[in-house]
C-alpha positions in Angstrom: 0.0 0.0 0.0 1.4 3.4 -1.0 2.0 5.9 1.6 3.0 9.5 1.8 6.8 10.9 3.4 6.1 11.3 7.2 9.7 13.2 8.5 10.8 13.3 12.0 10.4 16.9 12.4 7.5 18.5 15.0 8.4 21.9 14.1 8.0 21.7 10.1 3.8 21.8 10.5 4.4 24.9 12.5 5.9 26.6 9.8 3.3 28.9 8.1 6.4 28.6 4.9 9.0 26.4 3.9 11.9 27.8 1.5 14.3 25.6 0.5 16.5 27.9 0.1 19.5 25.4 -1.6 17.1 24.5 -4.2 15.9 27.7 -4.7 12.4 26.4 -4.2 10.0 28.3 -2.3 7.0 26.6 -0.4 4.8 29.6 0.2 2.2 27.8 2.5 2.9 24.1 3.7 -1.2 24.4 4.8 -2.3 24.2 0.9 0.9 22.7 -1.1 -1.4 22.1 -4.1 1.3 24.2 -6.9 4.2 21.6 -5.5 2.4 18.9 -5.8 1.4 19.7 -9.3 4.7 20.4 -10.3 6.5 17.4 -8.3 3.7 15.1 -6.7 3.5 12.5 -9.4 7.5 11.4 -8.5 8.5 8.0 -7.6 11.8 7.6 -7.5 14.4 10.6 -6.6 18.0 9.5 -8.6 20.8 11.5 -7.0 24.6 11.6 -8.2 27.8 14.0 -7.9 27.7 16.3 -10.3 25.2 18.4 -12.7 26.4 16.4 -16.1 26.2 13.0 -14.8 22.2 13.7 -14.2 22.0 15.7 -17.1 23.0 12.4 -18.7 20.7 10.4 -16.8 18.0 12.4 -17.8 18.4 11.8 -20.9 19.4 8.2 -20.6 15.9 7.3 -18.7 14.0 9.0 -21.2 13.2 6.3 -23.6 13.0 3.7 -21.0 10.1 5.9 -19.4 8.5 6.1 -23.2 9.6 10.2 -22.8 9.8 11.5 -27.0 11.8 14.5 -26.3 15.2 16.0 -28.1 15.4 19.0 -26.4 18.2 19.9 -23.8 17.1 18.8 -20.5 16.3 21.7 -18.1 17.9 22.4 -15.0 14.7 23.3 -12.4 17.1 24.9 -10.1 19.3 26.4 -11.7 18.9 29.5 -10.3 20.3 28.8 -7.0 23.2 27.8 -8.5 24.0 25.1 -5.8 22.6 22.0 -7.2 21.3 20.6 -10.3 17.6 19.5 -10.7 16.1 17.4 -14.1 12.8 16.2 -14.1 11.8 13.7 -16.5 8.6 11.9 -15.8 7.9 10.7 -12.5 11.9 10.6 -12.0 13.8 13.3 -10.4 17.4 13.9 -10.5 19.5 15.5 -8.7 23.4 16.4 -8.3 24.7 16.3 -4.6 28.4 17.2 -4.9 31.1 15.0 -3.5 30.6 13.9 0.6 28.2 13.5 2.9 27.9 17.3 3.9 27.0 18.3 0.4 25.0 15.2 0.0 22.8 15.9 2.9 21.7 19.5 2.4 20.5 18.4 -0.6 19.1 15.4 0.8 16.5 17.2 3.8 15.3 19.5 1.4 14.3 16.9 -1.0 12.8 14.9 1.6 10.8 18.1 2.6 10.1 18.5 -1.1 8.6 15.1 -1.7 6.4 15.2 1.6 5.0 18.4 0.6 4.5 17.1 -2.8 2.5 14.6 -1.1 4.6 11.7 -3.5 3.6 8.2 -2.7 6.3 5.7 -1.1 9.2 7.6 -3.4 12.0 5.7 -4.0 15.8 7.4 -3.0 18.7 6.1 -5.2 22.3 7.3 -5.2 24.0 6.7 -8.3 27.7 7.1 -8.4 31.4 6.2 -8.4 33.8 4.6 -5.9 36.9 2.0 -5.2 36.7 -1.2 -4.8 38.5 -3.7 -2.3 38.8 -6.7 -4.1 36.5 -6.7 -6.8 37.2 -6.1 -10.7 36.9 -2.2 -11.9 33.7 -2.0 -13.7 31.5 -4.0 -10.7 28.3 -2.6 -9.8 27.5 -2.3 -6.2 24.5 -1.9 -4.4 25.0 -1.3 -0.4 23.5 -3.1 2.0 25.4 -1.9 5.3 27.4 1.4 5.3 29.9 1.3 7.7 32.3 4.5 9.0 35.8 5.3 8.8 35.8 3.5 12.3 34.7 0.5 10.2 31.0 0.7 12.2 27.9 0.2 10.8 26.8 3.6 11.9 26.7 7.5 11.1 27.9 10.0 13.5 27.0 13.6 13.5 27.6 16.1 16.3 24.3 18.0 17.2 24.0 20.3 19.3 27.5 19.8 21.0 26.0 16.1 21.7 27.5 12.6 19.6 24.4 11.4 18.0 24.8 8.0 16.3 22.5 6.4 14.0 22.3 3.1 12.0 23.5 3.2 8.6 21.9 -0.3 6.9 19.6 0.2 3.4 16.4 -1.9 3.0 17.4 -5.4 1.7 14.3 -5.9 0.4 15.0 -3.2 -1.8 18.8 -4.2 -2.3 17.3 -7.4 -3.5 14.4 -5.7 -6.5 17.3 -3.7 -7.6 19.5 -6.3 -8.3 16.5 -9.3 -9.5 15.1 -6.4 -12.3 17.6 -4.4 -12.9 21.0 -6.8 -13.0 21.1 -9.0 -15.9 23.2 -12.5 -17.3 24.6 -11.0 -20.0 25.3 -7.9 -19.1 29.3 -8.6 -19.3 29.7 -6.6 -16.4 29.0 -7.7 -12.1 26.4 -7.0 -9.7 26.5 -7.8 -6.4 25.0 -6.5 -3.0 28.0 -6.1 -0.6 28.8 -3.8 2.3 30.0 -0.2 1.8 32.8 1.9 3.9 31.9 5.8 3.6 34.7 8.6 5.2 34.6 12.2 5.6 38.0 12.0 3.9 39.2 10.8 0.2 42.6 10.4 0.8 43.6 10.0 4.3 40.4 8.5 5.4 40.4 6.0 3.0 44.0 5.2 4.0 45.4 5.9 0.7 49.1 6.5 0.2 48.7 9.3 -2.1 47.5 12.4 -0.8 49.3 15.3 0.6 49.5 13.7 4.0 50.5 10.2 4.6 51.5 9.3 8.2 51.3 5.3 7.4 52.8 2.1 5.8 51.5 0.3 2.8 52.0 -2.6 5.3 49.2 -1.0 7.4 46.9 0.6 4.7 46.7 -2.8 3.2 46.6 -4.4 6.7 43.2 -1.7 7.0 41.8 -3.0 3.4 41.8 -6.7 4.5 40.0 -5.8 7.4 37.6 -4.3 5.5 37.1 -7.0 3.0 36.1 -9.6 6.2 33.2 -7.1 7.2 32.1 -8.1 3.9 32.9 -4.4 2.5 34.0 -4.2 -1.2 33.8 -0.7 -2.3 34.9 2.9 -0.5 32.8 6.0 -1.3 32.2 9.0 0.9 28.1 9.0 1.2 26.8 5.7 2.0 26.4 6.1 5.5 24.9 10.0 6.2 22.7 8.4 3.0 21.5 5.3 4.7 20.9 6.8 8.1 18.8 9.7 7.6 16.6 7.7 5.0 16.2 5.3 7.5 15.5 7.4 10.0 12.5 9.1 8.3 11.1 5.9 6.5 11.9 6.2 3.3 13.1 3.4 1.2 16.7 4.1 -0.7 19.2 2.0 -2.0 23.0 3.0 -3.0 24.2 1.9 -6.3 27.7 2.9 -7.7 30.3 1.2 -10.0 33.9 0.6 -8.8 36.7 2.4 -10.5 39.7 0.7 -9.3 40.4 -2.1 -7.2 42.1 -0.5 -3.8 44.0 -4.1 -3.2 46.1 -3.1 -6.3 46.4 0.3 -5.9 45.5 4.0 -5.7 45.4 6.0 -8.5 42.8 5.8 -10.9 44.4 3.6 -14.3 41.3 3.4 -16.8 41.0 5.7 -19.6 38.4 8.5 -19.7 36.8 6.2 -22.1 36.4 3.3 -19.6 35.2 5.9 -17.1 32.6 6.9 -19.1 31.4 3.2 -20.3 31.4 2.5 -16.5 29.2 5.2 -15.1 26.8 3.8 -17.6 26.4 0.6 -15.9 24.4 1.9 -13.2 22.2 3.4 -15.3 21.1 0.3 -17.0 20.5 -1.1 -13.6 19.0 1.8 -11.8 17.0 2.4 -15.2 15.3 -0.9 -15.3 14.7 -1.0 -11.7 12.5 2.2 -12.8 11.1 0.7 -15.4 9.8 -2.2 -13.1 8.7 0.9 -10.7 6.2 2.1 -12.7 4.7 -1.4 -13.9 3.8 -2.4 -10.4 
């Protein structure tokens, strides 16, 4: 049974307006939301990625799949607050969220205020992206099922009000599962698994790699780290999988984390594919993501 977004916030129906000010979207009066939900209630599933041309491309790329007959350049709803990037195409949003979880999330509670406004039915969350793997080829797909720190917990932390709060950081597995029965197939020529993600505030240090401006370890001990990742079951390293699975989880909505691996960190750290490959890569998730979609909207 479809449901609307319920958030974890008392003080929101207080509020006589809502801007979301990052999006540059105003909600003039949360009692009678009727313009948003025109413009945005019909969304099911909220696609979310790094940057503005990856989801320019995605647009584009789900249009035929959602039986969308339009040429024309795909237009950026937001583009007047010049923060993030916001394509609408069908009942599919999507969104760019900049690199790491702090980005990621302001993004991330004003779309959540967005789609509860909107009044959207059970929307879907789906982070499409990049990372490193730890042990797999370059080229796998991943979809998270636990997000675990830079502590190697499966847990977010975020200071409020001068206070640790801690939060679990898992993404539903009944999802994990749809995602990879409709949207993985046999002859794709390429892997998808569900495995366990490791998210840090920190690309280079965090992730113990050996080639950033600061290194204050062995390759003794940064591989020692990576095996110890591999036996929580983690095979790929991004830098949003936890904040992403947390606050999700926390509000009820379903969301899943689906990225394809660059590099495989057992073998080292610098990025070796060609801009080609890159590009051929970032396509895989939006064969799997895409089809998911299309499954969506036939049930």
């Amino acid at each position: 049974m479809l449901k609307g977004v319920n958030l974890k916030n008392p003080h929101l129906n207080k509020m006589p307006s809502d801007f979301l000010y990052h999006l540059n979207i105003n909600v003039p009066n949360t009692a009678d939301t009727s313009v948003i939900q025109k413009q945005f209630g019909d969304i099911v599933a909220v696609c979310a990625g790094g940057t503005s041309k990856r989801m320019r491309e995605l647009a584009i790329y789900l249009r035929p799949i959602l039986g969308i007959k339009d040429n024309s350049e795909p237009v950026d709803l937001c583009e007047s607050g010049q923060r993030y990037a916001v394509y609408k195409v069908g009942p599919v949003l999507c969104v760019s969220h900049g690199v790491g979880s702090s980005t990621f999330s302001v993004v991330l509670h004003e779309l959540l205020k967005l789609v509860k406004y909107a009044k959207c039915q059970d929307p879907v969350f789906i982070r499409i992206g990049t990372c490193g793997g730890v042990g797999v080829e370059p080229g796998t797909v991943v979809i998270t099922k636990d997000a675990y720190n830079g502590y190697l917990k499966n847990e977010h932390e975020i200071p409020i009000l001068g206070k640790r709060v801690v939060r679990p950081a898992s993404f539903p597995d009944t999802l994990c599962q749809e995602i990879l029965k409709y949207g993985a197939k046999s002859d794709d020529g390429f892997n998808t698994i569900i495995a366990n993600t490791m998210s840090t505030d920190c690309f280079y240090e965090g992730q113990g790699r050996t080639d950033g401006a600061v290194c204050e370890y062995s390759d003794n001990e940064k591989m020692a780290f990576l095996k110890e990742c591999q036996k929580k079951g983690i095979c790929n390293i991004e830098m949003e999988a936890t904040m992403f699975a947390s606050l999700t989880q926390k509000v009820g909505v379903r969301a899943a984390d689906v990225c394809v691996t660059l590099i495989n960190r057992l073998n080292g750290d610098q990025v070796s594919i060609t801009m080609h490959e890159k590009e051929t890569f970032e396509q895989r998730p939006f064969s799997i993501v895409g089809r998911y979609i299309q499954h969506l909207l036939l049930n």
